[in-house]
N, C-alpha and C positions, 0 to 999 in steps of 0.2 A: 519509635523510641528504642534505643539501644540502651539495654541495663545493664551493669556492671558492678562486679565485688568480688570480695575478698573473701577466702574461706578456710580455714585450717581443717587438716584431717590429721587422727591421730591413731597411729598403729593400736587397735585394739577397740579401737571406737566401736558404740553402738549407739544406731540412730534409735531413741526412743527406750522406753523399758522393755527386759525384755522377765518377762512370766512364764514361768515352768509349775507344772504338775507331776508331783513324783508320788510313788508311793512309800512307805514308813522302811527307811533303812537303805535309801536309794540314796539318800544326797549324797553319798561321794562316787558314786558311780559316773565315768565318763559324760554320758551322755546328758549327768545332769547340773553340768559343771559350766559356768560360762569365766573362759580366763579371764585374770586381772594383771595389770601389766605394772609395776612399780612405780617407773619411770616413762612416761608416753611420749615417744619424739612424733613432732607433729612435722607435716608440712603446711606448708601455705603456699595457696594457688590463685591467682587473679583469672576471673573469667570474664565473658559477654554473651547478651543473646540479644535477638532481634528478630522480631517477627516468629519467622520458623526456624530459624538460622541460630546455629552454633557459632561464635568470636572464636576467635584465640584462648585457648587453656596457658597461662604460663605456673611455671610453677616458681617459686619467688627464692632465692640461690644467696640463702642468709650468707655462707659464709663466704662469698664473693664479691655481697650485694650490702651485705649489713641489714640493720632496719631496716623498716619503711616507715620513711619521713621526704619530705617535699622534693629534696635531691634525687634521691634514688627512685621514687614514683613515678618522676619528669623521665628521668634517664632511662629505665626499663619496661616502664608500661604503655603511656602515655609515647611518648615520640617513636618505639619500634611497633606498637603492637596498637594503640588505642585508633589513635590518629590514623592511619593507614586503614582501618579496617573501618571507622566512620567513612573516610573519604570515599572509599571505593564504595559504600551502600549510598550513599550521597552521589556520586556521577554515573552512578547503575538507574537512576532514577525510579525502581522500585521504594518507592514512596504514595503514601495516600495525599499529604498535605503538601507533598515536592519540600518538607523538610524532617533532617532526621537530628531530632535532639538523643541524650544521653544522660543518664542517671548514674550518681556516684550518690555514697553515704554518706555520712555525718564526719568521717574518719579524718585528722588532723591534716594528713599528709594533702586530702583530695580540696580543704575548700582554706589553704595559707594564699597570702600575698603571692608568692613564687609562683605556685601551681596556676592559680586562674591568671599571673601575668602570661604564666607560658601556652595557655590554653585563649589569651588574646591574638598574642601573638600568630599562632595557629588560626585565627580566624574563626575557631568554634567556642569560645566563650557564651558565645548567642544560645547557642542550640543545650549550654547545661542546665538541666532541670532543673528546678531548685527544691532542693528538700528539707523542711524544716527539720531544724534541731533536736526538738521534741514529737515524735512525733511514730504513730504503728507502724511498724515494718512491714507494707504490704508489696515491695519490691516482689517480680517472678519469679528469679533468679533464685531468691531464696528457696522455693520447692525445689529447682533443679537441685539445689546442692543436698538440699534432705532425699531427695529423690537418689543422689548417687551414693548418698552415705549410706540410704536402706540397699543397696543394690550391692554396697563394699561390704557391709556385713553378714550378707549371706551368701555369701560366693563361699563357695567349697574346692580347697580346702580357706579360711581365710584367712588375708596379708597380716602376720605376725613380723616382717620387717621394713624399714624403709624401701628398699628396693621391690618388695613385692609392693605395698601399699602404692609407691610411687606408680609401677606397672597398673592396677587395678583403678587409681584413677583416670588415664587416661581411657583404658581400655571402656568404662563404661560411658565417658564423656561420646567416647565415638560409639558408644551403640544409643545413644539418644537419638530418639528421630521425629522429625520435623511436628509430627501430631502431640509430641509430648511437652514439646515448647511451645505450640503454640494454643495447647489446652490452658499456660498460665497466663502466656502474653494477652492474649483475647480477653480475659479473663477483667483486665482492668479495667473496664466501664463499671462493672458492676460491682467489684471490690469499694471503688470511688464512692458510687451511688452509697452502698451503703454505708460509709464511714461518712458519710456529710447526712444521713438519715439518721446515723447514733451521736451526730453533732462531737464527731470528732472521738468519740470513747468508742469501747471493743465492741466487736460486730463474730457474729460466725464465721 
């Protein structure tokens, strides 16, 4: 299964709360200060994982690209980056069942008329998962991306511009390694088991 999403990072982001202990007369001291940014220019980046394996990072190039909506999905993810990197895990036959489906979200862009005509056309229509509407985000990907957002927030000194932030995602996308992805991927039999065990409601 190849998983794939969408992820915004935003200059200043922090993954999670973050809690300080000071003592009386300390709050404006540096070190007990966490900045706050006004205005937060976010990116957005399309990823994939697989197995062990890291996809393509793209980072999404609004003011070249516009939205994302079914046109620009087709034209920048999907036919340079998606498709290409399915095929090659597919004729690499590094496969358990000799077939490698892919998972996309609920997101307008990935389940219009257009998209799945063009993802027919492609030959891989078969192999998309299908994921209901409603339904727990237990996708793996998702930890990759809180995993990189904890790993952007505590980089010293940390990205206060796009250009840095832009630099720092990549940088820790490429220190991922293979045990860290596939501590989530493996990980799906048992997330499954247990949400068909709470009948469908939240699980640990």
């Amino acid at each position: 299964m190849i998983w794939t999403d969408e992820c915004a990072f935003s200059v200043g982001d922090m993954c999670g709360t973050t809690w300080l202990t000071r003592r009386a007369g300390e709050q404006y001291e540096e070190d007990c200060l966490v900045p706050r940014f006004a205005r937060q220019t976010t990116i957005m980046v399309w990823g994939a994982i697989y197995q062990d394996q890291k996809g393509p990072l793209i980072v999404w190039d609004s003011s070249s690209w516009g939205r994302i909506n079914s046109s620009t999905y087709i034209e920048h993810i999907i036919h340079p980056h998606l498709y290409p990197w399915w095929s090659s895990i597919e004729q690499s036959g590094n496969t358990t069942s000799g077939y490698v489906y892919f998972q996309q979200d609920g997101a307008p862009a990935h389940g219009s008329r257009q998209t799945l005509e063009t993802l027919q056309e492609l030959g891989i229509r078969d192999y998309l998962f299908p994921w209901p509407a409603s339904s727990p985000n237990i996708s793996p990907i998702e930890a990759i991306w809180c995993l990189l957002k904890r790993r952007i927030s505590r980089r010293d000194p940390r990205p206060t511009t796009v250009p840095d932030l832009n630099t720092a995602i990549f940088a820790e996308w490429e220190n991922l390694i293979p045990a860290e992805i596939t501590q989530h991927t493996s990980s799906m039999p048992d997330r499954i088991s247990d949400l068909l065990a709470a009948n469908d409601g939240h699980t640990r």
